[in-house]
C-alpha positions as CSV (number, residue, x, y, z in Angstrom):
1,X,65.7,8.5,266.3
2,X,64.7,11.9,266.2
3,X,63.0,13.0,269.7
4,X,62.4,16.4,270.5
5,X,61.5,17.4,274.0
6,X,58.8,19.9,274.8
7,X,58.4,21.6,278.1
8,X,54.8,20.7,279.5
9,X,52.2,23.3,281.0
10,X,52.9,22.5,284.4
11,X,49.9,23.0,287.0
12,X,48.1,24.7,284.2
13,X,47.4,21.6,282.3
14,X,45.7,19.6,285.4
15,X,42.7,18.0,284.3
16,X,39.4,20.3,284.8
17,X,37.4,19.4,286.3
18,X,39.4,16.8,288.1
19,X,39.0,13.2,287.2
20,X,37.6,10.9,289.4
21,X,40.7,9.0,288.8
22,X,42.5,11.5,290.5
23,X,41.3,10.9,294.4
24,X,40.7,7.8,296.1
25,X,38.1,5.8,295.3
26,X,35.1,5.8,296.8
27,X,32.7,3.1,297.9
28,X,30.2,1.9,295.5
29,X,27.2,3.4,296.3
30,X,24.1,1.0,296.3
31,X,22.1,0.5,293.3
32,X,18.8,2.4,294.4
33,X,21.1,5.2,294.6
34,X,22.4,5.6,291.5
35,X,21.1,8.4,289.3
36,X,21.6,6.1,286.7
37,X,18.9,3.5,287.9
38,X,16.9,6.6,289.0
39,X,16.6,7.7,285.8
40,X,15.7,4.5,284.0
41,X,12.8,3.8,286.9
42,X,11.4,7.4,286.5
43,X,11.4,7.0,282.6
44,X,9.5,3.7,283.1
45,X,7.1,5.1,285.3
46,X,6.7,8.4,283.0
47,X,5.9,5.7,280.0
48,X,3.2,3.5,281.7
49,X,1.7,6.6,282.9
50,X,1.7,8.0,279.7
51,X,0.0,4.8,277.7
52,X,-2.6,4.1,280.6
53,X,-3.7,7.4,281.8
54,X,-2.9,10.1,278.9
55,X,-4.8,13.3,280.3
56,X,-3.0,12.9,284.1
57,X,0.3,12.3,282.3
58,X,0.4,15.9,280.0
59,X,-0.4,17.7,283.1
60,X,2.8,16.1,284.2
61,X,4.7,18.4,281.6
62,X,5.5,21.1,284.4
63,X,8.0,18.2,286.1
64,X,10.0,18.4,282.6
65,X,9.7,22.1,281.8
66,X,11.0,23.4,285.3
67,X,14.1,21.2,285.0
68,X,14.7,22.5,282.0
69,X,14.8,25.8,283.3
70,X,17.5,25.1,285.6
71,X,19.2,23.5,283.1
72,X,18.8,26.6,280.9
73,X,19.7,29.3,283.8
74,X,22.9,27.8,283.7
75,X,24.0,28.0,280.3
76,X,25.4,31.4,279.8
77,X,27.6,31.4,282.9
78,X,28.9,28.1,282.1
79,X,29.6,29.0,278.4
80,X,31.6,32.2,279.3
81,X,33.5,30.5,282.1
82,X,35.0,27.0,280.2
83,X,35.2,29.4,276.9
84,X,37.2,32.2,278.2
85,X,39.8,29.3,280.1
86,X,40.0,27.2,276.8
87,X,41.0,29.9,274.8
88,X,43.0,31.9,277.2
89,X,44.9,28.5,277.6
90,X,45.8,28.2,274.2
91,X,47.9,31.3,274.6
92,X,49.7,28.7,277.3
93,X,50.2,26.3,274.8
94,X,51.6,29.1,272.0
95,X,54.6,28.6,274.9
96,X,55.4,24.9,273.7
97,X,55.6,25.6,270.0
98,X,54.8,23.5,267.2
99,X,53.2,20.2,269.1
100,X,50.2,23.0,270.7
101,X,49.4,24.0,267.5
102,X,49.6,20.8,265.6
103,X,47.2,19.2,268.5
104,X,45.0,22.1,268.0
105,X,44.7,21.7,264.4
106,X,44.0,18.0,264.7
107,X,41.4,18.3,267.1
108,X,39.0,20.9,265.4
109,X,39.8,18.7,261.8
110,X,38.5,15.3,263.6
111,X,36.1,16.6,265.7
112,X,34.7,18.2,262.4
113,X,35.0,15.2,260.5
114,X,32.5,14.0,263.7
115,X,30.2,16.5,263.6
116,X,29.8,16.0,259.8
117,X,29.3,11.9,260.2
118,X,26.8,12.7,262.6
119,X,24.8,14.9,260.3
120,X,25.5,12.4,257.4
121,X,23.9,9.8,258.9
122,X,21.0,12.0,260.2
123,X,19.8,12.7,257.5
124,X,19.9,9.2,256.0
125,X,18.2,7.6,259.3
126,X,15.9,10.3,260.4
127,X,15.1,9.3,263.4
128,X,12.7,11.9,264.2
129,X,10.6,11.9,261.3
130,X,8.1,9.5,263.1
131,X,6.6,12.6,265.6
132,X,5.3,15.6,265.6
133,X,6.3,18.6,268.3
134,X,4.4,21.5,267.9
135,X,5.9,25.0,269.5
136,X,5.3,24.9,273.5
137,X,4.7,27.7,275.6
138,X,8.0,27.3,277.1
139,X,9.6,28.9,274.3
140,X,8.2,32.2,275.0
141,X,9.6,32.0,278.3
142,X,13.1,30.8,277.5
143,X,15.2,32.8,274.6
144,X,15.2,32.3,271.2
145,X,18.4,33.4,269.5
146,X,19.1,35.2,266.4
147,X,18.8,32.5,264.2
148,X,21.2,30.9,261.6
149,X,21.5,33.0,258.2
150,X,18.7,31.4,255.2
151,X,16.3,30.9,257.3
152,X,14.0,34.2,257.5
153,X,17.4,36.0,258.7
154,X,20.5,37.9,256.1
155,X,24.1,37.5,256.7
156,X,24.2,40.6,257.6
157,X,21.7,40.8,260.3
158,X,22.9,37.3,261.8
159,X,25.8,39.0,262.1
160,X,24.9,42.2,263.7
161,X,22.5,40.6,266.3
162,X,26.0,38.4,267.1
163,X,27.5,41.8,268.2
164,X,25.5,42.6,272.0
165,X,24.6,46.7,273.0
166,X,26.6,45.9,276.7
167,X,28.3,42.9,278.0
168,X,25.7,43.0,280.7
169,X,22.9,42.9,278.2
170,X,24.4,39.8,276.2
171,X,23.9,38.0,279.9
172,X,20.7,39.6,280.7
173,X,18.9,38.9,277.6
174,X,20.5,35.4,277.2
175,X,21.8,35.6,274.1
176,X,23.9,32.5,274.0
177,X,25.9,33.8,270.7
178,X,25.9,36.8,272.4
179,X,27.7,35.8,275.3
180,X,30.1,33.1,273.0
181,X,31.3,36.7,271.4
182,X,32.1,38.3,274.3
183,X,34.0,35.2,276.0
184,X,36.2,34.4,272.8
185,X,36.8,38.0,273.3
186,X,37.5,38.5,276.8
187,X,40.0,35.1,276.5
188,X,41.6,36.4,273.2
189,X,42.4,39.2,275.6
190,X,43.5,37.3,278.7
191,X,46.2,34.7,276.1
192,X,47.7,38.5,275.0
193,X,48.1,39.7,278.4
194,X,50.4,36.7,279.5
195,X,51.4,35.5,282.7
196,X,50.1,38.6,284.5
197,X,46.7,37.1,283.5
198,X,47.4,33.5,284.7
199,X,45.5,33.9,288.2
200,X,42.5,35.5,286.6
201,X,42.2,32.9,284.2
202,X,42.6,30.3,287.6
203,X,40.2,32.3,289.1
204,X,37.4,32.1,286.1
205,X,38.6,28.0,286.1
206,X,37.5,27.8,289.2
207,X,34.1,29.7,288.9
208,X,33.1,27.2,286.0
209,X,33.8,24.1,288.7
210,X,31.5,25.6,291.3
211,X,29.0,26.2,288.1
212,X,29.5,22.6,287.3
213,X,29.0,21.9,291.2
214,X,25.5,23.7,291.1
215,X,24.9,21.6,287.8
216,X,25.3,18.3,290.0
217,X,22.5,19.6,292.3
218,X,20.3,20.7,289.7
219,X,21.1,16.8,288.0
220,X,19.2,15.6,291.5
221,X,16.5,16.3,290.2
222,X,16.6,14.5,287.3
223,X,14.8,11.9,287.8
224,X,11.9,14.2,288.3
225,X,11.9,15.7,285.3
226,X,12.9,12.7,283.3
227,X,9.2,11.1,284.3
228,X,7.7,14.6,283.5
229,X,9.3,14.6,279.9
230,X,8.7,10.9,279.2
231,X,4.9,11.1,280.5
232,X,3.9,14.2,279.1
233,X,5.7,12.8,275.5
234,X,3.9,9.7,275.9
235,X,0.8,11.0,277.0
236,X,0.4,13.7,273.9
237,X,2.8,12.4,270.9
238,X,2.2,8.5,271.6
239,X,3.7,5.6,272.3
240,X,5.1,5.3,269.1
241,X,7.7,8.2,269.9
242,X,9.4,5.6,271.8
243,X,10.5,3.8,268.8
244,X,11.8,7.0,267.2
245,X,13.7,7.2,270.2
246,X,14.8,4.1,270.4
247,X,15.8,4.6,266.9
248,X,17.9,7.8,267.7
249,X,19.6,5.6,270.7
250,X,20.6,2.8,267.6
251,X,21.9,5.6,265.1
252,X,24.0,7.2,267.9
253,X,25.6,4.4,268.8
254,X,26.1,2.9,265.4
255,X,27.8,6.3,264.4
256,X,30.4,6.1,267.0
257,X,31.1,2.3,266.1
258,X,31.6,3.4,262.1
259,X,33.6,6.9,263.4
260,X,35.9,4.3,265.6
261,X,36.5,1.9,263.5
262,X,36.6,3.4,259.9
263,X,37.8,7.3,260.5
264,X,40.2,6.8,263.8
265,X,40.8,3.5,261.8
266,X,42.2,5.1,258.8
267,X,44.0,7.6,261.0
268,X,45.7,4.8,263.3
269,X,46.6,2.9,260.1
270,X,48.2,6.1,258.6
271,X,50.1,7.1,261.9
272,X,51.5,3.5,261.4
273,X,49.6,1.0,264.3
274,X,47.3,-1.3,264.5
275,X,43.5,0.3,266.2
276,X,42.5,-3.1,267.4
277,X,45.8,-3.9,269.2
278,X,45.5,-0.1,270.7
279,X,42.3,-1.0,271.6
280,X,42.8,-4.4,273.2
281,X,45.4,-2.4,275.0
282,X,43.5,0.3,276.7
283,X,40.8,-2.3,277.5
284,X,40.7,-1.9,280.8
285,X,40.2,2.2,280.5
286,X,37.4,1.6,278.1
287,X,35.3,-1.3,280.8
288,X,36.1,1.6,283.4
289,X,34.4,4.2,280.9
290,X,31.5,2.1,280.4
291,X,30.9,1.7,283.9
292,X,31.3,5.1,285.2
293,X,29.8,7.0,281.7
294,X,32.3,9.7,281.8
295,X,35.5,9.2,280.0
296,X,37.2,11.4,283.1
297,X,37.5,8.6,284.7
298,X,40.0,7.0,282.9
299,X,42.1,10.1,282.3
300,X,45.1,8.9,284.3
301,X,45.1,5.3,283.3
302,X,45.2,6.6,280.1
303,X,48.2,8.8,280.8
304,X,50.3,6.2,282.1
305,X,49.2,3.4,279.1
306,X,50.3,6.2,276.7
307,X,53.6,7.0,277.9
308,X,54.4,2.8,278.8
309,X,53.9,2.6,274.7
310,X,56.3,4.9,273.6
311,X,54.8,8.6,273.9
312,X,57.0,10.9,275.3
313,X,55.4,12.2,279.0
314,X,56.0,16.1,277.7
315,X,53.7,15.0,274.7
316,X,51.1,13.1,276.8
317,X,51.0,15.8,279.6
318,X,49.5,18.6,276.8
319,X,47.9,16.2,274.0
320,X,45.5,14.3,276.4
321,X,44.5,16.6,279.1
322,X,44.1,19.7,276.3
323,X,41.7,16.5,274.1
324,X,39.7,15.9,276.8
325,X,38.2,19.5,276.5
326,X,38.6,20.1,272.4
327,X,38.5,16.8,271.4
328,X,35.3,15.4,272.2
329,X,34.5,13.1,269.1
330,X,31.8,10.8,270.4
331,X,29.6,14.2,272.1
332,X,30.5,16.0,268.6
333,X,28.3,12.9,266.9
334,X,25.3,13.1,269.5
335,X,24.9,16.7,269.5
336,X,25.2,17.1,266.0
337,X,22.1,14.1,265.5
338,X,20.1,15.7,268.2
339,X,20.0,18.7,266.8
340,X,18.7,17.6,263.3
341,X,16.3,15.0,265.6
342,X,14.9,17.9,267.1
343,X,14.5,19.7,263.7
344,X,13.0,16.6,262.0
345,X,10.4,16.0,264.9
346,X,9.4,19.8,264.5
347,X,9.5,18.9,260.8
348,X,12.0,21.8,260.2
349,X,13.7,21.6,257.0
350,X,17.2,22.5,257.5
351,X,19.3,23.1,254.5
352,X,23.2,21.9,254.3
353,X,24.1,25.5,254.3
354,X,22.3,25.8,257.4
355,X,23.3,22.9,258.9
356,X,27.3,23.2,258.2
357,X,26.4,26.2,260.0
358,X,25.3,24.6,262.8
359,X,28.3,22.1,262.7
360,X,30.3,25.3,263.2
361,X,28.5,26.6,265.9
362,X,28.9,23.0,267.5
363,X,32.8,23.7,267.1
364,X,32.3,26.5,269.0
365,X,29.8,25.4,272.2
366,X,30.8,21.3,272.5
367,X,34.4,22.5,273.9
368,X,34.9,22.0,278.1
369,X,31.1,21.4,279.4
370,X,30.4,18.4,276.7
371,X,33.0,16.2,279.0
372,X,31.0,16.6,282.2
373,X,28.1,14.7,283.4
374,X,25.1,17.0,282.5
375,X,27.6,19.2,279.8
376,X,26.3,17.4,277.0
377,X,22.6,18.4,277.6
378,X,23.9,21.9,278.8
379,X,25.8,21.8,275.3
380,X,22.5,20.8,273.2
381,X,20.4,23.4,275.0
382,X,22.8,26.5,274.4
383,X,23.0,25.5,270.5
384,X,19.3,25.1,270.3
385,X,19.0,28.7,272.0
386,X,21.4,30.0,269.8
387,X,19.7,29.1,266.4
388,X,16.8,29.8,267.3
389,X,14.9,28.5,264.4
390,X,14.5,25.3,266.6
391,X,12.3,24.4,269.2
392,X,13.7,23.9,272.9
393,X,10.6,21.9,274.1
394,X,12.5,18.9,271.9
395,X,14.8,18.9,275.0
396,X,12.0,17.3,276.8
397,X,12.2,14.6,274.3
398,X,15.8,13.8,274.6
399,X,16.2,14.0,277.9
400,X,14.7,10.9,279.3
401,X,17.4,9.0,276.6
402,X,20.2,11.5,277.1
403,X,21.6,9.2,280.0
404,X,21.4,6.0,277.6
405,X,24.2,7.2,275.5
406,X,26.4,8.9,277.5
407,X,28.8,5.6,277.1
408,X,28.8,5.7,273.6
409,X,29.9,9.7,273.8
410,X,32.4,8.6,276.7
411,X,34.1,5.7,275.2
412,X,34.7,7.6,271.7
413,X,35.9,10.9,272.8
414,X,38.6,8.5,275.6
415,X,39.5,6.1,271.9
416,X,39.8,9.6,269.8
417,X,42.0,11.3,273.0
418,X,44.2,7.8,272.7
419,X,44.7,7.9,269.1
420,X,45.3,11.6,269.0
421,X,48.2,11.7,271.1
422,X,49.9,9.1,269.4
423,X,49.7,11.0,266.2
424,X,51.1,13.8,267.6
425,X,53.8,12.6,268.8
426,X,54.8,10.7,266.0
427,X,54.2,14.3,264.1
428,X,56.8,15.2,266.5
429,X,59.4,12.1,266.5
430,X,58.4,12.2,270.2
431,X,57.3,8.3,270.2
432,X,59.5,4.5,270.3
433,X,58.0,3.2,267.4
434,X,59.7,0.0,267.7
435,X,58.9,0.0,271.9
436,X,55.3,0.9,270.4
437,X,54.9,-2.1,268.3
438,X,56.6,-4.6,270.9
439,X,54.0,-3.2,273.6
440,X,51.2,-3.9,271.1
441,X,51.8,-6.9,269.6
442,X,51.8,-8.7,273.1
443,X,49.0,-11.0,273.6
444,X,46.4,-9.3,276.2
């Protein structure tokens, strides 16, 4: 058997942010406390309001739109920060040759093949066809991008209003394109320098965790603004938007289920194993998923199932920890849906052109933040700002719902992570087939 051993990234490749996996446990905390529960109670409260005392709940709209805010404040610091690392890692992983590149390469095709599924079935469902959101105030007050190219804009003005006067002013004016040109920039530039560059790049890594820490406070408040959103929606659009809702929930999840089974499916049986033997073998990492809604959680676990089957630890130590920021299936499906929700509740027509742009831009903003709690909705926001075309008060409509399928997200993107490394390493010759197939075929 052909094995060929490549070095790992060392201390670069450590999971970022680190996964709860990684420290002790803590205690559970009790149910009342759980944002989780939180979230669910305020959304409960926000409906009944809404259906019994319409007037009093739109004046609850305030509770949704200030949350958004600080949500949206955070979007173009965050996007520079886990942009500029991502890309000025994947000079790091030029070092180890042919498996960076191949995982690289894999990633963007599958997490394409996501976002496209997602906007497949979209359009066929429309889940957001059923209400009616009409432009708010708040987007006056928060940015509205340049626009995607057909839609009242040329290909050469998209272009040019990519391109910022300053760096400063790409921040100031918060022009999330903007600042995505300027960080794939800037990174580009950091991967050519080379080592020198290493504790810039460490330091930036570390600015985009204390962004994410400031994220966790402003996610306090969430249950606030969840039973502003869901009120105010109720209150003014119905109670029928529920069952849109409820609809977008169904199609999200029903998405992930045919992208598991059908597309990792044909992928698993191509790489030569069994998906349902894989996945009665990680079955423990995807219950710990479910419970904790983050597929961090299960990053280690993960790790160590991977190599017991066969994978060589050189393989494992780049492929996962480097998927679990690029290879984000399951967020690639719900961002991609939202998006054309959003646009079908505004009753936006979107063309394909127009949406395969947005697919790209998705390619672009879903890498890093989409794996942290809160990321997702950060992710959904800066795409939404960078279009344009869109309106951002839709955010108010998703985010009482955003929480329900964060599992689905988690528990696809930790499956597509799984199956990725093991392709790669068979790409590589870097995997025990036979150990592989002896590991798998035991009974659970």
């Amino acid at each position: 058997m052909n094995r060929r051993v490549v070095p790992t990234l060392g201390r670069d490749m450590k999971c970022t942010p680190p996964a709860p996996g990684c420290a002790a446990a803590a205690p559970p905390k009790a149910l009342y406390r759980r944002l989780y529960v939180q979230v669910l109670c305020a959304i409960v409260a926000g409906a009944l309001l809404g259906c019994w005392r319409p007037d009093l709940a739109q004046a609850m709209k305030p509770l949704g739109d200030l949350f958004i805010r600080l949500i949206r404040m955070m979007i173009e610091p965050i996007i520079f920060a886990t942009v500029v690392v991502g890309v000025a890692k994947m000079g790091s992983m030029k070092e180890v040759g042919r498996v960076g590149l191949k995982a690289l390469v894999y990633f963007e095709a599958v997490t394409g093949a996501a976002l496209l599924l997602g906007l497949t079935v979209a359009n066929l469902l429309r889940p957001g066809d059923g209400i009616r959101i009409d432009p708010e105030p708040l987007e006056h007050a928060l940015v509205a991008g340049p626009g995607l190219p057909g839609h009242g804009t040329s290909a050469v003005e998209f272009a040019m209003r990519i391109i910022p006067d300053s760096i400063v002013g790409a921040f100031a004016k918060g022009e999330t394109l903007q600042v995505l040109f300027v960080s794939v920039l800037f990174g580009l530039a950091l991967s050519t320098v080379g080592p020198r560059a290493r504790p810039l790049v460490e330091i930036i890594d570390q600015a985009s965790q204390v962004l994410f820490r400031v994220i966790g406070f402003i996610m306090v408040l969430a249950p606030v603004g969840a039973f502003g959103a869901m009120a105010f929606t109720i209150g003014k659009y119905g109670v029928g938007t529920l069952q849109q809702l409820g609809l977008l929930m169904a199609g999200v999840y029903a998405t992930c289920l045919i992208f598991i089974f059908v597309v990792l499916g044909v992928i698993a049986r191509c790489a030569g194993f069994s998906l349902w033997r894989f996945l009665r073998y990680i079955r423990e990492e995807i219950l710990i998923v479910f419970g904790t809604s983050t597929s961090e959680s299960a990053l280690p676990g993960l790790m160590e199932k991977l190599e017991l089957l066969g994978c060589e630890k050189s393989v494992v130590g780049l492929v996962v920890p480097t998927g679990y920021a690029f290879n984000l299936d399951g967020t690639s499906i719900y961002l991609s849906m939202a998006t054309l929700f959003i646009a079908q509740a505004a009753h936006i027509d979107l063309s394909w052109e127009q949406q395969l742009g947005i697919m790209g831009l998705l390619l672009l903003t879903s890498k890093g933040s989409a794996a942290v709690t809160g990321g997702g909705f950060i992710t959904l926001a800066a795409t939404l700002s960078s279009i344009g075309t869109l309106p951002l008060s839709g955010l108010a409509l998703l985010f009482g719902v955003d929480r329900f399928m964060s599992e689905s997200r988690a528990i696809t993107n930790l499956i597509g992570n799984g199956v990725a490394t093991i392709v790669v390493a068979r790409w590589e010759g870097a995997i025990d087939r036979e150990r592989m197939h002896r590991v798998l075929s035991k009974p659970p």
